[in-house]
C-alpha positions, 0 to 999 in steps of 0.5 A: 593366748589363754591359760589353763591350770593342769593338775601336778600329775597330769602335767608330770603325764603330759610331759612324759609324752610330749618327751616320747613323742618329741614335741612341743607341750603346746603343740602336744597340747593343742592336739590333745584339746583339739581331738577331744573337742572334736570327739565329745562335739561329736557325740553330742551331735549324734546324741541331738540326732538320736534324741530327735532335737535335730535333723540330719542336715543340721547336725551335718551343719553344726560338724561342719560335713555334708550329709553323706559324711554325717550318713556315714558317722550315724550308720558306725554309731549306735544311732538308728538312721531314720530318713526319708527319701523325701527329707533327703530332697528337701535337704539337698535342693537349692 
């Protein structure tokens, strides 16, 4: 187990919601770090694929998702789709 320093008025906020939502400061923790690890990797992704420094089927690898799911996170981003029928065989053989 690691610790971590929190700044007074965070902590004073963290501990408000854990008490409204009836859990655990870990586990409210634990929830909190964990979404937002989740969401700042993935914007960093789709950051790498916009940017052209990856592929569709790597960043589907680094998100841990196939690449009808990262298709998927791509057209509700910003980004522009940009694959061809011919990387989309490539990715997908054997």
């Amino acid at each position: 187990m690691k610790t971590l320093e929190i700044e007074d008025n965070l902590y004073k906020e963290l501990q408000e919601l854990a008490s409204l939502q009836k859990v655990e400061m870990e586990k409210l923790l634990e929830g909190i770090l964990y979404e937002g690890v989740t969401s700042v990797k993935e914007r960093y992704v789709l950051e790498l694929y916009r940017d052209g420094r990856a592929t569709l089927a790597k960043c589907a690898e680094l998100l841990s998702i196939d690449l009808w799911e990262m298709i998927e996170k791509i057209r509700k981003s910003d980004c522009h789709l940009d694959y061809s029928l011919e990387e989309l065989q490539e990715d997908t053989s054997v």
